[in-house]
C-alpha positions as CSV (number, residue, x, y, z in Angstrom):
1,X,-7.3,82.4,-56.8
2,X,-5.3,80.0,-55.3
3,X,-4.4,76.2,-56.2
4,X,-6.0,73.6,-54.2
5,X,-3.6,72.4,-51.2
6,X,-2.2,68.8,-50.9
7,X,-3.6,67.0,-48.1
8,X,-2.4,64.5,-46.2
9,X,-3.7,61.1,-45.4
10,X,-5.5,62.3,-41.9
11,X,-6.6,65.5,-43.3
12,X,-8.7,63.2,-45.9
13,X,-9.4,60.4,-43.0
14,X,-10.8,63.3,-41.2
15,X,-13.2,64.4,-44.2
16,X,-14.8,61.3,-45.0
17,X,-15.2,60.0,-41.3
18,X,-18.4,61.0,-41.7
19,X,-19.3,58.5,-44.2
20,X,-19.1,55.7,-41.2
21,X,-21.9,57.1,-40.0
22,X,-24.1,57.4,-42.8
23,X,-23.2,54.0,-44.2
24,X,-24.0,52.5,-41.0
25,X,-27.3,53.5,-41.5
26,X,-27.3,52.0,-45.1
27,X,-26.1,48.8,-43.5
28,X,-28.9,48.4,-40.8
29,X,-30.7,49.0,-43.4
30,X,-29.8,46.2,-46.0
31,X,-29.2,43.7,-43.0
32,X,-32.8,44.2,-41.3
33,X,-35.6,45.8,-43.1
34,X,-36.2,42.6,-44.9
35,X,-36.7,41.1,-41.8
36,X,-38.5,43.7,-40.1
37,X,-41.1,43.8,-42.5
38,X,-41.7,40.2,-42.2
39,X,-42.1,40.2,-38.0
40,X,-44.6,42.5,-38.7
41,X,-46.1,40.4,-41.0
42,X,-45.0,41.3,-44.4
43,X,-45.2,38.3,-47.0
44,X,-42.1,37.2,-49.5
45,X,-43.8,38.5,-52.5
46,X,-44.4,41.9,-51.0
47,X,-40.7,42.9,-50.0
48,X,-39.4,44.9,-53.2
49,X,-42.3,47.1,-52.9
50,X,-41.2,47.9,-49.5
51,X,-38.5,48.5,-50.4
52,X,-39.2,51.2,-52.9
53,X,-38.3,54.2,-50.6
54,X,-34.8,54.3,-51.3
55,X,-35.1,54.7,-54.9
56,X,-37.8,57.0,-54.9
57,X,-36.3,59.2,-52.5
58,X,-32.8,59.3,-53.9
59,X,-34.6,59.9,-57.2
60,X,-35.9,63.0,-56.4
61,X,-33.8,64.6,-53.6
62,X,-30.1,63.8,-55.0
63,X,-30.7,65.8,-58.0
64,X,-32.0,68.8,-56.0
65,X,-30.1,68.7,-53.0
66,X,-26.7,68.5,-55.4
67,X,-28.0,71.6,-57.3
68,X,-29.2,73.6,-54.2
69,X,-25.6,72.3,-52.7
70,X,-23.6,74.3,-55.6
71,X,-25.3,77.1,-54.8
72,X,-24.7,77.1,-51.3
73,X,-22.4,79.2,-49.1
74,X,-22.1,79.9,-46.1
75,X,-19.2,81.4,-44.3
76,X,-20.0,79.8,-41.2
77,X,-20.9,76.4,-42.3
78,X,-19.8,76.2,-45.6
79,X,-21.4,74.2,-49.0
80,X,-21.7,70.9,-48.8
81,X,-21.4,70.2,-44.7
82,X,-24.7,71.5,-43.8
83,X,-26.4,68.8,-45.9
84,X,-24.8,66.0,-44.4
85,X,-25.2,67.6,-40.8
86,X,-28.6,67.9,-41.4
87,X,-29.5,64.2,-43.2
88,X,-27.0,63.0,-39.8
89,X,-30.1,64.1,-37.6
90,X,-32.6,63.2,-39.2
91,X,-31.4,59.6,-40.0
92,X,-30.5,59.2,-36.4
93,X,-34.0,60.0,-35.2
94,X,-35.1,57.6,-37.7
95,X,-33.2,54.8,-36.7
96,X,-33.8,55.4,-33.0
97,X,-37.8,54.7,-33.8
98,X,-37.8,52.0,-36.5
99,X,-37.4,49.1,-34.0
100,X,-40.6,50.5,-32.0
101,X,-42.7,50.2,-35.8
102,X,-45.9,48.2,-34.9
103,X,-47.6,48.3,-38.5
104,X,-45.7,47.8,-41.7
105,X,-46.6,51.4,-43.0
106,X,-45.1,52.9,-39.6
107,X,-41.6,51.0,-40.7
108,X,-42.1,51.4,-44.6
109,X,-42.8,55.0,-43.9
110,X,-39.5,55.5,-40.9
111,X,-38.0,54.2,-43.6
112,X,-38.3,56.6,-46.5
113,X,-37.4,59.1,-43.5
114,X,-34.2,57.7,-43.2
115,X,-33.2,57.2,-47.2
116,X,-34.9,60.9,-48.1
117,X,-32.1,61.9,-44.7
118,X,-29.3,59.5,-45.7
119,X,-29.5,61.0,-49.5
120,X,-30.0,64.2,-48.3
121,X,-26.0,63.6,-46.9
122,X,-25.0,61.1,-49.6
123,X,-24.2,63.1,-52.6
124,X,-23.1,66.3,-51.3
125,X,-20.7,64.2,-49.3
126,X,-19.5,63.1,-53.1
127,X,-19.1,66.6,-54.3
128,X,-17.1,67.0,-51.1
129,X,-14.3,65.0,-52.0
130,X,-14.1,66.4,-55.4
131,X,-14.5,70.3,-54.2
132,X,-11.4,69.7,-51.7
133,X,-9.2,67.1,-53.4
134,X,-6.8,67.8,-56.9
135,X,-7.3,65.2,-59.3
136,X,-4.3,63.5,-57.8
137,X,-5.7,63.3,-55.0
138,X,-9.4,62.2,-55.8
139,X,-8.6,58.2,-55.6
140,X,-7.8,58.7,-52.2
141,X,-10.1,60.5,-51.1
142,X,-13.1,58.2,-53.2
143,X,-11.5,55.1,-52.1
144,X,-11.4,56.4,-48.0
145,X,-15.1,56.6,-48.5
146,X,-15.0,52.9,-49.6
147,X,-13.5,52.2,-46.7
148,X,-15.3,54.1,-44.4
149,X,-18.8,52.7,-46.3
150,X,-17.2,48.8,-45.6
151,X,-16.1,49.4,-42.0
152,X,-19.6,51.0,-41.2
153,X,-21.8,48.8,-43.2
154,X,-19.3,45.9,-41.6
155,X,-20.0,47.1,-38.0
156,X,-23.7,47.8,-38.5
157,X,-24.1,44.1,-39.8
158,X,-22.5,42.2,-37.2
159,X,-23.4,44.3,-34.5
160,X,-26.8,41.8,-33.8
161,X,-24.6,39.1,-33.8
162,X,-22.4,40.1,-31.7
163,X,-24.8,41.6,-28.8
164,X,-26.6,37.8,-29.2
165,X,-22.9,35.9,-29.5
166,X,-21.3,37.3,-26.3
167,X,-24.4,36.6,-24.3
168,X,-25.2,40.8,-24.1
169,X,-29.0,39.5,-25.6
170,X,-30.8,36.6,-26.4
171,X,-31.8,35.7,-29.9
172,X,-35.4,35.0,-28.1
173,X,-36.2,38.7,-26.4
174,X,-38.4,40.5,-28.2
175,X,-40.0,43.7,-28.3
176,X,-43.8,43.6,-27.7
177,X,-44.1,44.4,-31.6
178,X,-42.1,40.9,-31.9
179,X,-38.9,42.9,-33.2
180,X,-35.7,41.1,-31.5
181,X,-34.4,43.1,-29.1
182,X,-31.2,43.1,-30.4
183,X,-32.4,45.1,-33.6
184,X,-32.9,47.9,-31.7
185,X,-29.7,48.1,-29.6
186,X,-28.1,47.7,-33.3
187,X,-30.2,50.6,-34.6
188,X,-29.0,52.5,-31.3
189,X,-25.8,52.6,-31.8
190,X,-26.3,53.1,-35.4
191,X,-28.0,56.6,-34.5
192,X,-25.2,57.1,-32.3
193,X,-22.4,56.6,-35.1
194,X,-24.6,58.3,-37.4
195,X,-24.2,61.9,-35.9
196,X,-20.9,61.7,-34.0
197,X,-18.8,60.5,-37.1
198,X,-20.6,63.6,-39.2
199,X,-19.8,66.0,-36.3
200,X,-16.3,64.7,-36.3
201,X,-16.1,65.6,-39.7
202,X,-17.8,69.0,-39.7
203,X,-16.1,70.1,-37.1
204,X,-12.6,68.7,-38.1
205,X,-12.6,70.1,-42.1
206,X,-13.1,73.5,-43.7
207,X,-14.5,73.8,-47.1
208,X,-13.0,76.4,-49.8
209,X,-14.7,79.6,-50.4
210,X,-16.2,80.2,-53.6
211,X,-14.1,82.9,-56.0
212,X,-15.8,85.8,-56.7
213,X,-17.2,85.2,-59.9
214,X,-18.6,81.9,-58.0
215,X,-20.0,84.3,-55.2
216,X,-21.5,86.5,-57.6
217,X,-23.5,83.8,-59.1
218,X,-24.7,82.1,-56.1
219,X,-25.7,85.7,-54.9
220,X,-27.5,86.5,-57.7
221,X,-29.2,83.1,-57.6
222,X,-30.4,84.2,-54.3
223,X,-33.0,86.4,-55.5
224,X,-34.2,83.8,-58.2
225,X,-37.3,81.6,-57.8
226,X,-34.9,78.6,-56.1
227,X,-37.6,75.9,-57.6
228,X,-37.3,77.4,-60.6
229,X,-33.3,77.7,-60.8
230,X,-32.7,74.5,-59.6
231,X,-35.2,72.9,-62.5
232,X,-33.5,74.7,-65.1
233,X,-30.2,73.3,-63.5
234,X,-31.2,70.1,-63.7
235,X,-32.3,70.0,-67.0
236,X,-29.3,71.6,-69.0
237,X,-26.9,69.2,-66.5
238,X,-28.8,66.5,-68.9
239,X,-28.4,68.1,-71.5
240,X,-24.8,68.3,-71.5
241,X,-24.7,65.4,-69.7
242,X,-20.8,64.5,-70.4
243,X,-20.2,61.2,-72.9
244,X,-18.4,59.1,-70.0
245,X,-21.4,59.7,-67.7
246,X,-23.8,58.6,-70.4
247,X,-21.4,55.4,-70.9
248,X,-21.8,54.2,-67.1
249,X,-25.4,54.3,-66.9
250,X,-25.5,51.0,-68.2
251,X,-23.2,49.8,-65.9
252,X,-25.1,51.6,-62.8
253,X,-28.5,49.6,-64.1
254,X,-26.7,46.3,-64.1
255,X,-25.0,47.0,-60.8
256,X,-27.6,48.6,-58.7
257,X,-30.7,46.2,-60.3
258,X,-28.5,43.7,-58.6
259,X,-27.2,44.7,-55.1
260,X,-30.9,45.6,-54.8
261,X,-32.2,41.9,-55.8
262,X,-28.9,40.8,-52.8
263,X,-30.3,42.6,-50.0
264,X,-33.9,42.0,-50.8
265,X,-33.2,38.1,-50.6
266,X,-29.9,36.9,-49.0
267,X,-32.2,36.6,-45.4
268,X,-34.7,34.4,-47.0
269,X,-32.6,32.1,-49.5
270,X,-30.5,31.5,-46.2
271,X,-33.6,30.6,-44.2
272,X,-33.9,28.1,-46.7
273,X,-30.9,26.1,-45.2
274,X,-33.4,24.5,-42.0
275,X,-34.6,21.6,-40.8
276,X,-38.4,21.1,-39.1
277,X,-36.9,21.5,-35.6
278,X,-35.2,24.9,-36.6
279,X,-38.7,26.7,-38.0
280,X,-39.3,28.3,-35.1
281,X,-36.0,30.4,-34.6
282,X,-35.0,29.8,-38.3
283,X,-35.6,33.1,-40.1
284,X,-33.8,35.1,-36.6
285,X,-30.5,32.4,-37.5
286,X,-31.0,33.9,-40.8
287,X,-31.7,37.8,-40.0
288,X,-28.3,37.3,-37.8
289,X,-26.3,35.1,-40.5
290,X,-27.2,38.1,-43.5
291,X,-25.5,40.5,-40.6
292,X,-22.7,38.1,-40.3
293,X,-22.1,37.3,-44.4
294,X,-23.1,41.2,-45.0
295,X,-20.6,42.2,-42.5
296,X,-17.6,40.0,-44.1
297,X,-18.2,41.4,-47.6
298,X,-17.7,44.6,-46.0
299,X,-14.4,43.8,-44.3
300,X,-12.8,42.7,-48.0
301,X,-14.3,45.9,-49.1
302,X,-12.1,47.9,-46.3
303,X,-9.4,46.0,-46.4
304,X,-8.6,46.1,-50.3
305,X,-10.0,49.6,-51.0
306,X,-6.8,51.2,-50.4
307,X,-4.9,48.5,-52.0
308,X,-7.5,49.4,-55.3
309,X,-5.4,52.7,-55.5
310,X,-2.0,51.0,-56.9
311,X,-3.8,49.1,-58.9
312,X,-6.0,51.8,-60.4
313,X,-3.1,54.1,-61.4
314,X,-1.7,50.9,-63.1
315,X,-4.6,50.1,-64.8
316,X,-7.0,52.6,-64.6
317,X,-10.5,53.1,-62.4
318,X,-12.1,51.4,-65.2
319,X,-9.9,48.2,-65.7
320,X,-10.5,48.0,-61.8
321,X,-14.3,47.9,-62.1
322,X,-14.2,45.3,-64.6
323,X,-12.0,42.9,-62.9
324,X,-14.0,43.8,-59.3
325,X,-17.8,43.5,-61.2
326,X,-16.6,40.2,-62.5
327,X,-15.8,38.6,-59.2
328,X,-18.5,39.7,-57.7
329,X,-20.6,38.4,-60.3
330,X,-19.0,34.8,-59.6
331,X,-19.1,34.6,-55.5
332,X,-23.4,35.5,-56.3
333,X,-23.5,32.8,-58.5
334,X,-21.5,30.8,-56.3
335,X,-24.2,31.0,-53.2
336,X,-26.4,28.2,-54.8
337,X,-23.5,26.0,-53.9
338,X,-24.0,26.4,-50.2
339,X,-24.9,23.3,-48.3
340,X,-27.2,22.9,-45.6
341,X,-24.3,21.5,-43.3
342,X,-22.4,24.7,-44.4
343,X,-25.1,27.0,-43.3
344,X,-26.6,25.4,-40.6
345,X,-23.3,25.3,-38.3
346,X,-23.2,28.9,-39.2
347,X,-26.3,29.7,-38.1
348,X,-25.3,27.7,-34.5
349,X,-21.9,28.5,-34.7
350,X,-21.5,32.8,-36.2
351,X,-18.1,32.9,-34.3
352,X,-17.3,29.0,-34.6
353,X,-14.1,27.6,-35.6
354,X,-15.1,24.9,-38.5
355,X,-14.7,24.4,-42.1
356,X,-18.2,24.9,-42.6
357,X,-17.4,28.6,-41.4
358,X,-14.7,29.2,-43.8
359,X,-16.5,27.6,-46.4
360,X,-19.7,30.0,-46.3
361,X,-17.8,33.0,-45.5
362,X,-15.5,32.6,-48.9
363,X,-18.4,33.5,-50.8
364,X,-18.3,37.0,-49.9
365,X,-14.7,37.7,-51.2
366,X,-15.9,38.3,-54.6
367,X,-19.1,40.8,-53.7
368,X,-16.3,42.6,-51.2
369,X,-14.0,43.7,-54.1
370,X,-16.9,44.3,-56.2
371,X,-18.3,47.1,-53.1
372,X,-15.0,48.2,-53.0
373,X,-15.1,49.1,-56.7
374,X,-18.7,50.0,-56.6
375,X,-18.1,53.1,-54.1
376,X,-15.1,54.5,-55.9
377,X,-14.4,53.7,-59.1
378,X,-17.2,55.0,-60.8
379,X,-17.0,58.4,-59.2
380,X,-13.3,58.8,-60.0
381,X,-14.1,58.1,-63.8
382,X,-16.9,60.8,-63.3
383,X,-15.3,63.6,-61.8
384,X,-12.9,63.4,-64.6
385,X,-15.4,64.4,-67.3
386,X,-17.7,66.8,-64.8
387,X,-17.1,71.0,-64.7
388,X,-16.1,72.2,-61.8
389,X,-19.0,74.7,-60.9
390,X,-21.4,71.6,-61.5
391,X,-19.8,69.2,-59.1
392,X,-22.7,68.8,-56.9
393,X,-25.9,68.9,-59.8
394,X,-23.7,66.1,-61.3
395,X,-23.3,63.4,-58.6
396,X,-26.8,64.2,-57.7
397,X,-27.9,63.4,-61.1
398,X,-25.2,60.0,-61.4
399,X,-27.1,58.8,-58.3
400,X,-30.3,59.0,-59.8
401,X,-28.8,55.6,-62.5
402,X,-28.6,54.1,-59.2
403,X,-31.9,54.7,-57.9
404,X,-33.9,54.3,-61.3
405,X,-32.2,50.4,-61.9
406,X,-33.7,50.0,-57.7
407,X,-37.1,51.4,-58.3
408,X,-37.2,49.3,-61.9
409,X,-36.4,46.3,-59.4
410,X,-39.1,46.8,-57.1
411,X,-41.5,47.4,-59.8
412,X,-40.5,44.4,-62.2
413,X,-39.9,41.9,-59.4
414,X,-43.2,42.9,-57.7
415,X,-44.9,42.1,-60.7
416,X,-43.2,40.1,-63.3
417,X,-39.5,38.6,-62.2
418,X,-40.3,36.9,-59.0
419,X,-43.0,34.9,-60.6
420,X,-40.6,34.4,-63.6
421,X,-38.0,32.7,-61.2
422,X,-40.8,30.4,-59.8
423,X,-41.1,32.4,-56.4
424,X,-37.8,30.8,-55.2
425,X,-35.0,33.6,-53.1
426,X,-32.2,31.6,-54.6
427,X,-33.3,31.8,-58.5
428,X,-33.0,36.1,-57.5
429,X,-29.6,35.7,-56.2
430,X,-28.6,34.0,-59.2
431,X,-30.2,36.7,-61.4
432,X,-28.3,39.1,-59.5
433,X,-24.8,37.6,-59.9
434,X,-25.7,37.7,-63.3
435,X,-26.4,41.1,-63.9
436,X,-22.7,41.8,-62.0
437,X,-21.1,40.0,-64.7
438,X,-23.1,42.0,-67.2
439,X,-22.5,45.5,-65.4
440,X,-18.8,44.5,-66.0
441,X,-18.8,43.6,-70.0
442,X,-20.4,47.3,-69.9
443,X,-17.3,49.0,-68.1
444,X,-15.1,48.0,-71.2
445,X,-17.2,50.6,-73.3
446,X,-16.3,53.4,-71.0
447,X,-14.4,56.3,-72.8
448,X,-12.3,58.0,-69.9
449,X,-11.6,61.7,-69.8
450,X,-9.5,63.8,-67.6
451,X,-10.9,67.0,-66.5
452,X,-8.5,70.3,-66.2
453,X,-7.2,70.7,-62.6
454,X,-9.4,72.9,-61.1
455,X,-8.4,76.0,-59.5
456,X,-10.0,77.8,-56.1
């Protein structure tokens, strides 16, 4: 047995490149399907049930993928690497025919092919980092995947605005399904990035071998009933669920319940910022001013992750959180303050040099830090408290109080919450600044626990 190698900072760049591409396809994701759904004639008060195939898919494959994951080997391929090879292609071919959707169940049902491919890739890629970094090392490695989730989600939401802002496209051609036609250049290239920056990965990074004892098992699991193995997985990984894992579900619920209400309704409580004259190209102003204000948030969120390390071994992953839920919590509540002279230049002007511009764009700084946090922080207090042989069962399992607090928000706003908040897009993003603030009170509860270097 030997003791797990130091890496240096490339070596770790090179493993988590792939993340670009997957959170690229997140980020088309949470700039446009909103607004897909409505050019194909989707109403306001039908959009969280729309949205419900992320949860539901990430409900039920993390869990399983993360348990088949630990029980993978392949001397060829490895664990983890051909899951998010695999998710790469499918979520590619996904995004390369959601623009050509002409029925909302076409696009609602491209898109829980591309979340059942990006979570097929998601949580092994967790268990990754874990399975190849010492605990020393783990920051690093969580918080390159925050960087590499900002810069992709960053690219993927401005990349509409900048096809339609350097005169590539016009914000008025259309598909003949009444898409814009910058949509699907965006998804394009999104399918592009999507398996390249996997490949890179793959191709770049080898995984440890499991020790014998490891080997043993997974052989011998081989010849079990796989439904059956992975079930019985799952259920005792509940039922010794670790105490700091049952400590951040709150904080996931409050967190997640909110970033979904965000992306669900920053395209229409912007389209609310529009005069008579402006109807007709009003919501496509908006669609490319979500990419723009999505896309800043991101660049805070690669720019501090790496500066979150310091800080985190000052103060710990969870003082971080805290301090990063709370601002986010503030620039959402912030966003009712918005003018219509602020957000009307913007939607003219994406590029423009004006106060207005600087004004609007402030108000991601908070949300930013908070994505920063969100995509590290809570892994690194996890993989603290997880055993070793479990790694991927685990993460599968922590995603699933992210998906549940989504799937509760499509079912509760559907039904109950958006009539609650008088049918208004802004009253949600209030709500949701809200619950950041909450999911940060929450973090203070947290009991952290170091797990024993692991050995391989």
């Amino acid at each position: 047995m030997f003791k797990k190698v130091k890496l240096n900072f490339w070596q770790i760049w090179n493993m988590n490149f792939g993340f670009f591409g997957i959170q690229f396809s997140f980020g088309l994701q949470q700039s446009n399907m909103s607004a897909i759904y409505k050019y194909l004639g989707a109403d306001e008060g039908s959009l969280p049930m729309l949205w419900l195939a992320g949860p539901i898919t990430g409900l039920i494959i993390q869990p399983i993928v993360g348990a088949i994951s630990d029980g993978t080997w392949s001397p060829k391929f490895g664990r983890r690497k051909p899951f998010f090879l695999i998710g790469a292609l499918i979520s590619s071919f996904a995004l390369l025919v959601m623009p050509f959707s002409n029925s909302i169940f076409m696009a609602a049902s491209l898109l829980w092919i591309l979340d059942a491919a990006n979570n097929l890739a998601m949580e092994p890629y967790r268990a990754f980092v874990a399975d190849k970094l010492d605990q020393k090392q783990q920051s690093l490695g969580f918080l390159m995947q925050s960087f590499f989730t900002g810069l992709g989600i960053t690219l993927a939401n401005f990349t509409p605005a900048i096809l339609v802002a350097f005169g590539i496209l016009a914000i008025t051609d259309k598909l003949a399904n009444g898409i814009p036609t910058y949509t699907y250049w965006a998804f394009f290239i999104g399918a592009f990035a999507s398996i390249v920056s996997v490949l890179i990965s793959v191709f770049t990074t080898k995984e440890y071998p499991p020790t014998e004892e490891e080997l043993a098992v997974i052989n011998e699991k081989k010849n079990q009933n796989i439904f059956k193995t992975v079930f019985v997985d799952i259920v005792m990984a509940f039922q010794t669920m670790p105490l700091t894992m049952k400590q951040l579900i709150p904080v996931k619920f409050f967190t997640w319940y909110a970033m979904f209400c965000y992306w669900q309704y920053i395209t229409s409580t912007l389209s609310l910022f529009k005069t008579t004259d402006q109807a007709s190209q009003g919501f496509s102003q908006a669609q490319l001013l979500t990419g723009s204000l999505n896309g800043t948030y991101n660049i805070i969120c690669f720019m501090v992750a790496f500066l979150l390390i310091p800080l985190a071994l000052k103060i710990g992953a969870k003082g971080v959180h805290f301090f990063a839920l709370l601002l986010g919590g503030i620039g959402l509540l912030s966003i009712p303050f918005l003018n219509n002279v602020d957000v009307l230049f913007v939607m003219h002007n994406p590029f423009g040099e004006n106060v207005a511009v600087t004004t609007i764009f402030l108000y991601s700084f908070g949300l930013g830090i908070s994505w920063a946090s969100m995509m590290a922080m809570p892994y690194q207090l996890l993989a603290g408290s997880i055993p070793k042989d479990k790694t991927g069962i685990y993460m599968g399992i922590f995603n699933m109080f992210i998906v549940i607090p989504m799937a509760i928000q499509v079912l509760t706003m559907q039904y109950f919450v958006y009539d609650l908040l008088g049918r208004n897009p802004l009253n949600v993003i209030k709500l949701a600044g809200v619950f950041l603030i909450l999911g940060a009170i929450f973090t203070l509860f947290i009991t952290v626990k170091n797990r024993k270097e692991v050995i391989v």
